[in-house]
N, C-alpha and C positions, 0 to 999 in steps of 0.2 A: 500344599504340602508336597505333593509330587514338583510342581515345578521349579520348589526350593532342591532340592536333590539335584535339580539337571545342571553338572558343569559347577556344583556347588563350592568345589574348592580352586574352581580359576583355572586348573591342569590344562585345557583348551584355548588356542587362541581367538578362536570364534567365539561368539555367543551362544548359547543352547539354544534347542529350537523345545517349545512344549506343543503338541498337537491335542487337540483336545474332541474325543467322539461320543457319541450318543451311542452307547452300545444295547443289545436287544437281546433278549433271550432264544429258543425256538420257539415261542407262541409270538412272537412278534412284540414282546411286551418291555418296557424300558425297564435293566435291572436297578436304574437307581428308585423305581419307584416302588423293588421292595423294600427299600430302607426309608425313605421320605414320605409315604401314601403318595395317591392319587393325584394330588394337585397341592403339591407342595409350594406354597408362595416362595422359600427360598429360592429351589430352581427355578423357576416360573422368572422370577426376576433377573438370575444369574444370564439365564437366556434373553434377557431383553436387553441389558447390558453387551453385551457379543452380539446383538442380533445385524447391530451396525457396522461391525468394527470386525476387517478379515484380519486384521495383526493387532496384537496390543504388545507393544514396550514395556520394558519395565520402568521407565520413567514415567507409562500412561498407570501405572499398580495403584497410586495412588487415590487418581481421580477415578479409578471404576472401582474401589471400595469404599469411597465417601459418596457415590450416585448409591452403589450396594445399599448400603443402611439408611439415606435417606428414602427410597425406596422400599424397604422394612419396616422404617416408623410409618411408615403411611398409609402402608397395609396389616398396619395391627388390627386386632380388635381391642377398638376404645370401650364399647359398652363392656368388656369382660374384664378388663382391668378397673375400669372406675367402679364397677360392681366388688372388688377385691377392694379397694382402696377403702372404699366406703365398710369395709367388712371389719376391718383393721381400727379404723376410727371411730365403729359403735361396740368395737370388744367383743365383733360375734364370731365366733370360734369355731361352730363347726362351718360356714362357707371357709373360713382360712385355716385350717382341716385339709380342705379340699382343693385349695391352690396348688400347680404344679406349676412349673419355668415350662417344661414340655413334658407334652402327653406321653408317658414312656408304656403306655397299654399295648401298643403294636411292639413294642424292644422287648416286652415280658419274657424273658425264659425259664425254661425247667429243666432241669435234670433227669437224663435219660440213658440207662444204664443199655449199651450196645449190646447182646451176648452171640457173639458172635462164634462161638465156639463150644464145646463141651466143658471148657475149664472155667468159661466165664459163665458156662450155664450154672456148675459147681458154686460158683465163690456165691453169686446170686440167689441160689438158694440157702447157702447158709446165711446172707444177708436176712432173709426172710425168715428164718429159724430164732436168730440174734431179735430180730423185730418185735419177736412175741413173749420174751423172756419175761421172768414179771419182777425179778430181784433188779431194780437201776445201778445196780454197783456191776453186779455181773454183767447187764447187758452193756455199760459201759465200756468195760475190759475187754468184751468177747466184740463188740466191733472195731473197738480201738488195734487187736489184732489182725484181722482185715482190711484196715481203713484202706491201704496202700495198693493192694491187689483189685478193691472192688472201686478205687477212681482210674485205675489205669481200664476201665470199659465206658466208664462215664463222662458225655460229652453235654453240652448246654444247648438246646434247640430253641427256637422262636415258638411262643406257646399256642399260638394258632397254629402249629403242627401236629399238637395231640390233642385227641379228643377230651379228653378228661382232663379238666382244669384242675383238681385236687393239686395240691400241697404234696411234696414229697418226692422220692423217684422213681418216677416211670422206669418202667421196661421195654425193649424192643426182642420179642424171640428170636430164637437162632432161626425158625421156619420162615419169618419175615427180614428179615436182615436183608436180604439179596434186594428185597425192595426197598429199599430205604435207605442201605448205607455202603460204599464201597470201601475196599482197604487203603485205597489210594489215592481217591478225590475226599474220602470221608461223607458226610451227612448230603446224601441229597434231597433237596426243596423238591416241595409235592405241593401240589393242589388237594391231595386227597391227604386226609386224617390220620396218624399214625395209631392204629387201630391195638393198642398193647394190654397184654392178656392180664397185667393187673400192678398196681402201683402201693408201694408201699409209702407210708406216710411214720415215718422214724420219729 
């Protein structure tokens, strides 16, 4: 995707150059592998493809995507598919229930209300007011007036970020904010747990 960008519309008489790096956090740790886990066979392979090769062509795009996926097929897991297949062909439902394409457990997010202010401490408690209402017509309406004000504080985190896996949306205090979130990078990635005083579940 990026290297489709470079020079994309010809304006240059040269060819684009793409450089491609291995970039690392400050604990020394590769950040593609907070998107991919640990030992992601894709990269794993991408790199054995390039591991030879100091320039690739775009005349060479082709042959290092068909090495790519042959490469892929070969490192599946057969027993986990033929165990699906076979799932499929005796009608048993809950293993294929449980079929994913990918594991989206580590991409899980939750909703996480920032309050970063005294206004957004406001809107957030009347959210929690609305929450407990017990008429569903009125509690409809009385958030429905809201809705606008209390997502301009809510952003989506990776759920291994908060403690509490419940359903619904977390809170971040205005007392913890300074650790967790800036105005102008937004959400920073922790090792440690976002520790929030309590989570409504709407």
């Amino acid at each position: 995707q990026a290297a489709g960008r470079c020079n994309r519309h010809g304006f240059k008489s040269q060819k684009g150059k793409v450089r491609i790096f291995k970039i690392t956090d400050e604990q020394g740790r590769l950040y593609y592998k907070r998107i991919y886990g640990d030992n992601p066979l894709g990269m794993i392979l991408t790199k054995s493809i390039y591991k030879n090769r100091d320039e690739i062509e775009e005349k060479d795009f082709l042959e290092c995507i068909s090495e790519y996926y042959t490469l892929i097929q070969e490192g599946l897991e057969h027993p986990s598919s033929d165990h699906f297949i076979q799932s499929v062909q005796s009608l048993h439902y809950p293993d294929i229930g449980r079929f994913t394409l990918i594991d989206d457990s580590r991409y899980y997010q939750v909703d996480l209300f920032i309050a970063v202010d005294s206004t957004a401490e406001s809107i957030w408690q009347r959210f929690c007011d609305i929450s407990v209402m017990a008429d569903p017509l009125e509690k409809h309406h009385a958030l429905y007036g809201i809705k606008k004000d209390l997502y301009r504080y809510i952003i989506s985190v990776p759920c291994q970020n908060v403690k509490t896996k419940q359903r619904g949306i977390h809170v971040l205090p205005l007392k913890r904010v300074p650790d967790y979130y800036d105005s102008i990078t937004g959400f920073r990635r922790s090792e440690r747990f976002i520790e929030e005083e309590e989570t409504v579940i709407f």
